[in-house]
C-alpha positions in Angstrom: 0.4 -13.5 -2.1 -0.6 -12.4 1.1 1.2 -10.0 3.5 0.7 -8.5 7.1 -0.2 -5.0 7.9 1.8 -4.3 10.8 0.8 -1.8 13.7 2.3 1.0 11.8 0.2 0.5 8.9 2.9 -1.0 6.7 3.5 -4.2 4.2 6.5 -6.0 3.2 6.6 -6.4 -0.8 7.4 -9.6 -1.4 10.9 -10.3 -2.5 9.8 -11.9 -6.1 7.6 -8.6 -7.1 10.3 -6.3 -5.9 13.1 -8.3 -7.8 10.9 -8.4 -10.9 9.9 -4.4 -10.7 13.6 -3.3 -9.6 12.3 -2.1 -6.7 15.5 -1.6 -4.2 15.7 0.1 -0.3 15.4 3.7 -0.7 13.4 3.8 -3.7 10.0 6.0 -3.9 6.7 3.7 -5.1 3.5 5.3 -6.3 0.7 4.2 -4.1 -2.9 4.5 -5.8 -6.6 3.3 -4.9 -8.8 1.5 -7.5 -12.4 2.4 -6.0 -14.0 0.7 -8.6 -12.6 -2.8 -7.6 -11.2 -1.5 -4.2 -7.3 -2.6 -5.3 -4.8 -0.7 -4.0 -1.9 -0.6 -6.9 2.0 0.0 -6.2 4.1 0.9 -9.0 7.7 1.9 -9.0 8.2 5.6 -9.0 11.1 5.8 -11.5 11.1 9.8 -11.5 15.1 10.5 -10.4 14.6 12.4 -6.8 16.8 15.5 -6.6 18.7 16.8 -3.4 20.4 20.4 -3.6 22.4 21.2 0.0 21.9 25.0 0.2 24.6 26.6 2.9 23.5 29.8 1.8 20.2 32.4 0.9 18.9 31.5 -2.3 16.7 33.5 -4.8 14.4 32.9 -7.6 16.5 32.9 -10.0 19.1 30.4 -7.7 16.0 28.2 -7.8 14.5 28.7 -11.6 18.2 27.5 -12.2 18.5 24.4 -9.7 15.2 23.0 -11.0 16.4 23.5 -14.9 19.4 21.9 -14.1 17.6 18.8 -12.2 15.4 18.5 -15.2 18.4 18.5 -18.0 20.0 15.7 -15.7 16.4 13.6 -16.2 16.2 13.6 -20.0 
């Protein structure tokens, strides 16, 4: 399939390959080069994203704990 770069650089997935990789608005994909064949390759990034709203100072161990946590939730 072909697709336009627009001015900013960007491409539309087409809706078939995003319906077949689950790829949905807001989602993360991994951009990569091939230099051997000059592809560039898009794959889903299905690592969960994590967002902690801090309303206060945090220390080390706030933060040792709030990436534990996030990578319990993940398994």
């Amino acid at each position: 399939m072909k697709v336009k770069v627009t001015r900013n650089f960007q491409v539309t997935i087409p809706s078939e390959i995003r319906e077949k990789l689950g790829i949905k608005e807001g989602n993360y994909v991994e951009v990569t080069l091939d230099e051997s064949n000059g592809a560039i390759i898009i794959k889903p990034y299905k690592r969960k994203w994590t967002t902690i709203r801090l309303n206060r100072k945090v220390d080390q161990e706030d933060i040792d704990k709030a990436v534990e946590e996030a990578l319990n939730d993940s398994s």
